[in-house]
C-alpha positions in Angstrom: -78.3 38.8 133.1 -80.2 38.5 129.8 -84.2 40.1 129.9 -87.0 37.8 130.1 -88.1 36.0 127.3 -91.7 38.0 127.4 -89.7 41.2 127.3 -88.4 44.0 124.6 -87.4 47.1 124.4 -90.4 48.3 122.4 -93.7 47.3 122.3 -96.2 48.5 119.4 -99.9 48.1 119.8 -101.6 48.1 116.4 -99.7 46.6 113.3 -101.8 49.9 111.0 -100.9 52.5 109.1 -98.8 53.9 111.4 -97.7 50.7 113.6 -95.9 49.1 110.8 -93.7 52.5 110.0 -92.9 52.6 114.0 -91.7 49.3 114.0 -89.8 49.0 110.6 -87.7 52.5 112.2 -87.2 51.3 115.6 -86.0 47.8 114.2 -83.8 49.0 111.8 -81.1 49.5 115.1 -80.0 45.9 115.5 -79.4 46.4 119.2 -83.8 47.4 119.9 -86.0 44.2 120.6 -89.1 45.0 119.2 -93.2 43.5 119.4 -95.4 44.4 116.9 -98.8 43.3 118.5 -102.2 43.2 116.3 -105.4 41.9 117.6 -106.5 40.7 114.1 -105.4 37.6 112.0 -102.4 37.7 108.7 -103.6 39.5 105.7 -102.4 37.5 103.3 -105.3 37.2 101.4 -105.9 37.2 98.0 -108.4 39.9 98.1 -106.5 41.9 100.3 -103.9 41.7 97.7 -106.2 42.3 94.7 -107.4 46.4 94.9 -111.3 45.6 93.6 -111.1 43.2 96.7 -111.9 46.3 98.7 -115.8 45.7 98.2 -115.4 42.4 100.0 -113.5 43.7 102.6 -116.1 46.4 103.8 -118.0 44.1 105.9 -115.6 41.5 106.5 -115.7 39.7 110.1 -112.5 38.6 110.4 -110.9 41.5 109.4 -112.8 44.2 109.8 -113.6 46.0 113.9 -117.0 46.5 112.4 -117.5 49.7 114.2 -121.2 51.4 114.9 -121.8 54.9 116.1 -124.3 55.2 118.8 -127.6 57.0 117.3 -127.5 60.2 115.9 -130.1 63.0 117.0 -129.6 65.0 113.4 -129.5 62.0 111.3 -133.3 60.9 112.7 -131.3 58.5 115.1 -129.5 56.8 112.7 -126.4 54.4 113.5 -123.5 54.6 110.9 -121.2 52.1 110.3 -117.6 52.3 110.5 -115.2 49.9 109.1 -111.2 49.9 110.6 -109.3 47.5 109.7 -108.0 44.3 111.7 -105.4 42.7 110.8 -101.8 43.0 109.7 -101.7 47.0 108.0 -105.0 47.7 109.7 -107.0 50.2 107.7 -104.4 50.5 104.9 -105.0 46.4 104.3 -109.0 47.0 103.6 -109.1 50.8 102.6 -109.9 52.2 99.0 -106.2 53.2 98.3 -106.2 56.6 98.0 -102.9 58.3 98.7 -103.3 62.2 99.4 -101.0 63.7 102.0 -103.1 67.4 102.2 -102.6 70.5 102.1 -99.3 72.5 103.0 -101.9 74.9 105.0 -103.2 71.6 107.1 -99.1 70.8 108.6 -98.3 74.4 109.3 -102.0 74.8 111.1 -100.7 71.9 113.4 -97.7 73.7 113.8 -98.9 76.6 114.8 -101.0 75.2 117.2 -98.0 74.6 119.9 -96.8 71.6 118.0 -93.2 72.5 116.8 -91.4 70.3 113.7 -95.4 69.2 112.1 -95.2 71.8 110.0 -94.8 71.3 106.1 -91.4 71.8 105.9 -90.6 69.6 108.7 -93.0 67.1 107.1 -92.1 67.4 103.6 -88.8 65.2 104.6 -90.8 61.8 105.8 -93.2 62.0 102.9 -90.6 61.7 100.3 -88.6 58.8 102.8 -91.6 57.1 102.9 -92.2 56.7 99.3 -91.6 55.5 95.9 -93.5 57.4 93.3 -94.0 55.7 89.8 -92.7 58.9 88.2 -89.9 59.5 90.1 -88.9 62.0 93.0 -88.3 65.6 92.8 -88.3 68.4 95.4 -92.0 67.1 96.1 -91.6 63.2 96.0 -90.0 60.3 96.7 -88.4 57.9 94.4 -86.4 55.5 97.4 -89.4 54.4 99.8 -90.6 51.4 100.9 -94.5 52.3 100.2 -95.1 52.5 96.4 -97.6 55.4 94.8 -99.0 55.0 91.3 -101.0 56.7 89.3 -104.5 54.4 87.9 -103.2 51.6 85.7 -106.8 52.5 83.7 -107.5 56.2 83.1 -111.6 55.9 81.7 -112.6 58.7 79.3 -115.2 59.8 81.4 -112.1 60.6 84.1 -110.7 62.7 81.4 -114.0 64.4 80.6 -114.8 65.3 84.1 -111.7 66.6 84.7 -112.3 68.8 81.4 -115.8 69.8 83.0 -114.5 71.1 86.0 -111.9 72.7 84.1 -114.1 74.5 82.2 -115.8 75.8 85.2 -112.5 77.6 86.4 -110.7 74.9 88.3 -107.3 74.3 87.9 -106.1 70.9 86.4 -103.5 69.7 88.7 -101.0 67.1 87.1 -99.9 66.3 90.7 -101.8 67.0 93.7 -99.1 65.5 96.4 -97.0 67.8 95.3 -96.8 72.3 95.2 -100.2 72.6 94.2 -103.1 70.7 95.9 -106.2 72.6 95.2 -108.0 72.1 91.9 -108.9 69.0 89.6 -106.7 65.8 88.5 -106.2 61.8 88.6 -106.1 60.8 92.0 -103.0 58.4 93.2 -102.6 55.0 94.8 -101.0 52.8 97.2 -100.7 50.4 94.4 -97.7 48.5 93.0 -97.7 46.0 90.6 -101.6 45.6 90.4 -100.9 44.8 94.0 -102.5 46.8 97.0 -99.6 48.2 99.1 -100.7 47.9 102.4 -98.1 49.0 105.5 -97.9 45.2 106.3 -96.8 44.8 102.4 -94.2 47.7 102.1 -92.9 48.2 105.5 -93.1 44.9 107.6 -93.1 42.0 105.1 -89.5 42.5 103.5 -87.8 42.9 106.8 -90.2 39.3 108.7 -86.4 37.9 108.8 -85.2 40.8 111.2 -83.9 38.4 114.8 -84.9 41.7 116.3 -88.1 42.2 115.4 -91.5 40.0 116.3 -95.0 40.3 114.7 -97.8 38.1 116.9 -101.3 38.4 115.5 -104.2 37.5 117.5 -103.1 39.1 120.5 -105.6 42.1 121.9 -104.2 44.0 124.2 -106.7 44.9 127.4 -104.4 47.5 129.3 -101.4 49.6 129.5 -99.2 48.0 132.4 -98.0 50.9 135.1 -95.5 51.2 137.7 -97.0 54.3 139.2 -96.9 56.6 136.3 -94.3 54.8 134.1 -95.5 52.9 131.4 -93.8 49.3 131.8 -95.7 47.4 129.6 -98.5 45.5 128.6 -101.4 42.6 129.3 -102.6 40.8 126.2 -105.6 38.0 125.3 -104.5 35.6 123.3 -105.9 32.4 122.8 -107.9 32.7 125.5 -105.0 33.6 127.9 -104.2 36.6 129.8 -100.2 37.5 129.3 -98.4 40.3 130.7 -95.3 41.9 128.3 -92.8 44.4 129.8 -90.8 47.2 127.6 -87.8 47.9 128.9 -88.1 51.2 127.3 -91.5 52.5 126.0 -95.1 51.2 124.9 -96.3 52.7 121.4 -100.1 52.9 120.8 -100.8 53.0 117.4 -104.3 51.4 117.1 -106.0 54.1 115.6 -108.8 56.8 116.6 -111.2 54.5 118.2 -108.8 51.6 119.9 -106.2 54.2 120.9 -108.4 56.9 123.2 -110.3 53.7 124.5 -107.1 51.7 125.8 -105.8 54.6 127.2 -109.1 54.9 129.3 -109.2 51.2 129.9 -105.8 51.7 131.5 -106.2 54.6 133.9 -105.5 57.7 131.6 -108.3 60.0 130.6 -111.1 61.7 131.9 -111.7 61.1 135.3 -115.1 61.1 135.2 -115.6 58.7 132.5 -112.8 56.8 134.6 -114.5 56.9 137.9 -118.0 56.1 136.2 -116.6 52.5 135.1 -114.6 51.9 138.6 -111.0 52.0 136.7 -108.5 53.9 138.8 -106.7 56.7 137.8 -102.9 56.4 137.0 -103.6 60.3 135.4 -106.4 62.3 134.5 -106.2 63.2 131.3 -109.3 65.4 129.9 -108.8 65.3 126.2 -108.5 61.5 126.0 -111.6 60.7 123.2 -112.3 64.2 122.9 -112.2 66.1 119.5 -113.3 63.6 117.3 -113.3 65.0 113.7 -114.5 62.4 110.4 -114.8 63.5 107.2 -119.1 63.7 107.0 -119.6 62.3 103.3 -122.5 62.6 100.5 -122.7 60.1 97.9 -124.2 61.4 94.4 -124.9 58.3 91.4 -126.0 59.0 87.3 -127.1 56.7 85.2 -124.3 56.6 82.3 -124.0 56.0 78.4 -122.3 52.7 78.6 -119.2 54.0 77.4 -119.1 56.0 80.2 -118.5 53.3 83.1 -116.7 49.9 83.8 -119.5 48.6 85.7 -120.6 46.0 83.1 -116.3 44.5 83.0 -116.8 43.7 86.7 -120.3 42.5 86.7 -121.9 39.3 85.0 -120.0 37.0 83.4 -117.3 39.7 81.9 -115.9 39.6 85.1 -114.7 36.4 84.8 -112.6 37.9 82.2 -111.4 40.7 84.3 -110.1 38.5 86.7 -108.6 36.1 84.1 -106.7 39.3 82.5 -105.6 39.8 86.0 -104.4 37.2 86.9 -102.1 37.0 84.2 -101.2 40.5 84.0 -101.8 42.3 87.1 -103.8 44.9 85.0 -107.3 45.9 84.2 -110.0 47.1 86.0 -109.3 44.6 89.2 -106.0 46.5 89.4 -107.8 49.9 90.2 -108.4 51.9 93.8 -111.6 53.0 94.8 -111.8 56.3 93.5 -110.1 58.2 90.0 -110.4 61.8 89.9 -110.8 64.0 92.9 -111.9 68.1 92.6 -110.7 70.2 95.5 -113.1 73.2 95.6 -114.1 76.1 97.8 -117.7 75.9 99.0 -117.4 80.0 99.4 -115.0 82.4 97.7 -114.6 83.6 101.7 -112.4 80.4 102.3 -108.5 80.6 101.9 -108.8 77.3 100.2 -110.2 74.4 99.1 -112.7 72.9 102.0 -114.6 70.3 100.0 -113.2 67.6 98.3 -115.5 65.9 95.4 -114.3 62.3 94.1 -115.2 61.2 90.8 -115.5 57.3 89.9 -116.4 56.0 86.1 -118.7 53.1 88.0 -121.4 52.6 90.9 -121.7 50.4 94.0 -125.1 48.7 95.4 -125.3 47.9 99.1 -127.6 45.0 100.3 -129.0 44.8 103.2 -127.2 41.4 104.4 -124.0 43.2 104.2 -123.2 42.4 100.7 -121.7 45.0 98.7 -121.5 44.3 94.7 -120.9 46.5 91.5 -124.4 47.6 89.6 -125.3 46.2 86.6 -126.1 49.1 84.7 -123.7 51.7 83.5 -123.3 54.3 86.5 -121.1 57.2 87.7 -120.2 57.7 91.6 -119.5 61.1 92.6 -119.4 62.1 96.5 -118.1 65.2 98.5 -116.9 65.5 101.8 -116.4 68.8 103.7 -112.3 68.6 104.5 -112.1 70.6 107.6 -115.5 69.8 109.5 -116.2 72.2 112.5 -118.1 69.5 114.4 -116.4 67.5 117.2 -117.1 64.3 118.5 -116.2 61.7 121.3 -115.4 58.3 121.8 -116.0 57.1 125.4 -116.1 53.6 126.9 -119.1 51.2 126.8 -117.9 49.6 129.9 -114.1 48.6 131.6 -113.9 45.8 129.4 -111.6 46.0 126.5 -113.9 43.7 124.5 -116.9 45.8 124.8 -116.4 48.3 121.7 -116.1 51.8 122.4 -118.8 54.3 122.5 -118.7 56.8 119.0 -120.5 59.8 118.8 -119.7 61.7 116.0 -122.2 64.4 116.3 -122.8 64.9 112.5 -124.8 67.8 110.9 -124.9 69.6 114.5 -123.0 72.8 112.8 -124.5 75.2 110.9 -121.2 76.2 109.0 -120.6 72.5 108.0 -124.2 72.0 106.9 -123.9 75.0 104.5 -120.6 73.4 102.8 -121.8 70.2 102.2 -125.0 72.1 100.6 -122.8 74.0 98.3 -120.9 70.7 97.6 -124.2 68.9 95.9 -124.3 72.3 94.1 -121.0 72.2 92.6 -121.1 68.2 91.6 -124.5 69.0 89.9 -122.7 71.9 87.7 -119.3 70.1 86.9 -121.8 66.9 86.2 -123.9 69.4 83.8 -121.3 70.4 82.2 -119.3 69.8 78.9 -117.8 67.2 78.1 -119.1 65.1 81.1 -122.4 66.3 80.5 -123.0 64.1 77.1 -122.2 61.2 79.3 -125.0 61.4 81.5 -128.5 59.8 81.1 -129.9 60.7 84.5 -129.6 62.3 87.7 -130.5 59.1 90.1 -128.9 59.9 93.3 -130.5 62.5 95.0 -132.6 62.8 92.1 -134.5 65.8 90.0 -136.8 66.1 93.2 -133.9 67.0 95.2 -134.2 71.0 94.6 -133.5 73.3 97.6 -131.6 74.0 100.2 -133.9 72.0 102.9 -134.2 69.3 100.3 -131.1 68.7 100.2 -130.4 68.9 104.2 -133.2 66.2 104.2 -131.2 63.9 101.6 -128.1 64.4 103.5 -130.2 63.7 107.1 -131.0 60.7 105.5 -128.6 59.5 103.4 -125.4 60.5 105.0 -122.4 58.5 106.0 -118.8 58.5 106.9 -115.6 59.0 104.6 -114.1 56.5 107.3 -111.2 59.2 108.3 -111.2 59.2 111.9 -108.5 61.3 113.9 -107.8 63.2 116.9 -108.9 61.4 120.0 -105.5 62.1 121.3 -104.5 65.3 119.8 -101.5 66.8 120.6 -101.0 70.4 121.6 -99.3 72.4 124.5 -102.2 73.1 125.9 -103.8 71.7 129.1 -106.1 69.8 126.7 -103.9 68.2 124.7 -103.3 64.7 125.2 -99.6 64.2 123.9 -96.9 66.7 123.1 -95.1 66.6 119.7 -93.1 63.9 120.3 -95.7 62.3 120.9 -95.6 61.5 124.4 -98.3 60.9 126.7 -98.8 64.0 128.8 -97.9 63.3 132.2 -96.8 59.6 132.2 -93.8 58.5 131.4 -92.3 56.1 128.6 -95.8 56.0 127.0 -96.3 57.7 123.3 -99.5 57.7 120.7 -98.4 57.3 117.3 -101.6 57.4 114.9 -104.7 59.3 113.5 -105.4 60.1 116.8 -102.5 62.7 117.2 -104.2 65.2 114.5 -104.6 67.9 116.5 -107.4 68.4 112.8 -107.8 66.1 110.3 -105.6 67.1 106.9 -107.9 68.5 103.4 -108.2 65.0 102.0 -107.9 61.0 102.4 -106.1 60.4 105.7 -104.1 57.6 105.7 -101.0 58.8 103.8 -100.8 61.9 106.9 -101.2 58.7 109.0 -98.2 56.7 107.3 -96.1 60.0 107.3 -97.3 60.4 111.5 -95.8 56.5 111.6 -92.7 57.2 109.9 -91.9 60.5 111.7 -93.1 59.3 115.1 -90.3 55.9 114.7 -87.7 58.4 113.5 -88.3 60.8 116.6 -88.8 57.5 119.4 -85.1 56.7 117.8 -83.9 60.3 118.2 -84.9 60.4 121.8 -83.9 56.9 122.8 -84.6 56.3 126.2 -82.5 54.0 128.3 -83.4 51.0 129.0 -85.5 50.1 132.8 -84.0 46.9 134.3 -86.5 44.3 133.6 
């Protein structure tokens, strides 16, 4: 008897960072049927393809979940807004580029946390499959991937002079920071090939659309996880304004990130049974850590006024940037070729800390953010520099707003409620005024704009960061695992007490890694597909 035409041996929920890894492993066995389901449209889109198209991408409806946190007590009730991406390569298709995989210290913490084969040595192995660095592999990279890693196609001056500045105050220059040595001061990588953004969908899915074995469907949201007591068997999708029902004949991936992940699995009978019972959805497994432990990277933007010299805002604004996108056009070059971000300093915000717990982000131009939504490149020469604390203290949750999947979920990321994460931050506006004060950045600068020179103390600056404040967008571990009671997979990654039912995102972090998350979350894909084909289970009769 051949299986239904609505069934497969796999089913992937969220075509993301990590979706697209998971199903480029599981279909490279000829003999696994697999879906790759995403609730957003293609992505083939010019500026998804073009990295400066990131700015027009940050509010985007189509694709773009458009996330809000609820109101936050310490942040005088503010709602922050959180982009994630939807559509083919979910965050990784609208994100700034930034490729940093952490610190050795971050793998071997999840490790010892009852989570056997994450540490770095067991890690090192799926970075380096993963990738293709521009400089070639070694015993730290890659040089035979599908996901290509460049360094910036433009290095500015004022790059090379901060990185000089911080040197000068005692931090090490690292030449390669995804490789031995992570903490100190150096150019930053990206996801970048060709002038081209390199989104999951791009390096891992798009070469291989021919597979017989393997089918993408955009559009389709899934509502619920489909159970036959406590075995997974598969799932219910919208699409097109219809309700179908998919079977896996032998396990359902979610992969839809730290928001959609925690949510479907509460949507579907597995979590809290409280929250459960509150929305009348019956339990298939009570699950306590479902949306639990929600860790984001709180972040403090910093702007100064620069000598002209000092900043490619004027290329990209006005009528030069006609230019700019007529040079890139025809070369793939320039500053349109460029991610988000150019230098980054990882610093200590005490000498009590084993490492680096800040990480400061230096960018030779300035954003401006309109109140319709619109976000556009300053006209006068500027400097961005932010901080973020890398391993906040604070936890949050995500719960549901109701037992409909398309009511959002409820985030509440419980910012500045941490005395030890308030004091880093402080310490990190410290540190960007002294590297920004000091030679040879320091000629570059015309003004401090952003806090400002009324920005003095300590409780002036907790009232800047009350009120200026936002997200570095890195959201993990809603579904952390751990061999604890707690924890709400194991490290394979299967759903604790169900069966044929694994999480293979940001959400698994049991913490979030000393850095930009979504390379950890690419290497969580490609390890997670590599161990779902190690373990292989048989098929169910469908």
């Amino acid at each position: 008897m051949t299986a239904p035409m609505n069934a497969y041996d796999y089913i992937i929920v969220g075509a993301g960072s990590a979706g697209c890894p998971v199903a480029r492993a599981l279909s490279d066995d000829p003999k696994n049927k697999v879906l790759l389901l995403e609730a957003g449209p293609h992505a083939d889109r010019f500026w998804v393809n073009t990295p400066a198209g990131m700015a027009k991408l940050y509010f985007h409806k189509a694709l773009n979940w458009n996330y809000h946190t609820e109101p936050m007590p310490k942040l005088k009730d503010r709602q922050m807004y959180w982009p994630r991406g939807k559509t083919l390569g979910g965050s990784s298709a609208i994100n700034g580029m930034i490729f940093i995989r952490g610190h050795q210290a971050d793998f071997d913490g999840w490790r010892d946390l009852g989570n056997p084969g994450w540490g770095y040595e067991d890690v090192l192995p799926h970075f380096k499959a993963m990738e293709t660095f521009e400089r070639g592999g070694n015993a730290w990279r890659g040089d035979a991937g599908p996901l290509t890693v460049s360094d910036p196609v433009v290095k500015s001056a004022s790059s090379y002079d901060f990185i000089s500045a911080a040197a000068n105050l005692g931090h090490a220059r690292v030449a390669d920071m995804n490789a031995e040595t992570h903490d100190g001061v150096g150019f930053m990588q990206h996801t970048i090939k060709g002038g081209r953004r390199q989104s999951t969908y791009v390096a891992f899915i798009k070469p291989i659309l021919n597979r017989p074995n393997l089918t993408v469907m955009t559009g389709a949201h899934v509502q619920r996880v489909l159970f036959d007591g406590r075995v997974a068997v598969g799932v219910e999708i919208l699409r097109d304004g219809r309700l179908e029902k998919i079977t896996a004949a032998r396990e359902v991936i979610l992969s839809g990130g730290a928001i959609n992940t925690p949510q479907l699995l509460m949507l579907s009978g597995v979590g809290p049974g409280a929250e459960l019972q509150r929305h009348g959805i019956e339990i298939v497994h009570e699950s306590a850590g479902v949306g639990q432990n929600l860790q984001d990277h709180f972040y403090i933007h910093t702007g100064w006024r620069a000598t002209p010299d000092s900043s490619y805002n004027a290329n990209i604004a006005g009528l030069r940037k006609y230019w700019e996108g007529f040079k890139y056009l025809m070369t793939r070059r320039g500053y349109l070729a460029l991610g988000s971000s150019q230098v980054a300093a990882f610093v200590k915000s005490s000498p009590d800390e084993d490492r680096a717990d800040l990480q400061i982000s230096f960018r030779p131009m300035t954003f401006a953010y309109f109140p319709n939504g619109t976000v556009a490149v300053e006209k006068q020469p500027g400097m961005g520099v932010s901080v973020y604390q890398l391993r906040p203290r604070t936890m949050g949750t995500v719960t549901l707003r109701s037992n409909k999947a398309a009511d959002k979920a409820v985030c509440a990321p419980h910012f500045l409620t941490d005395p030890s994460d308030i004091g880093a931050m402080i310490s990190g506006i410290k540190q960007i005024r002294q590297i920004m004060t000091t030679q040879p950045i320091a000629s570059r600068v015309v003004a401090e704009e952003v806090p400002g020179p009324n920005v003095r103390t300590d409780d002036d600056i907790l009232r800047f960061m009350v009120e200026t404040g936002n997200s570095a967008h890195h959201q993990g571990g809603t579904c952390r695992m751990g061999s604890d009671p707690a924890a709400v997979v194991d490290a394979r990654l299967r759903v604790r007490g169900v069966e044929r039912l694994r999480v293979v995102d940001a959400s698994v972090m049991p913490n979030l890694t000393s850095g930009n998350t979504n390379a950890p979350t690419i290497m969580i894909g490609v390890k997670g597909g590599a161990m779902i084909r190690e373990d292989a289970v048989p098929r169910r009769a469908v």
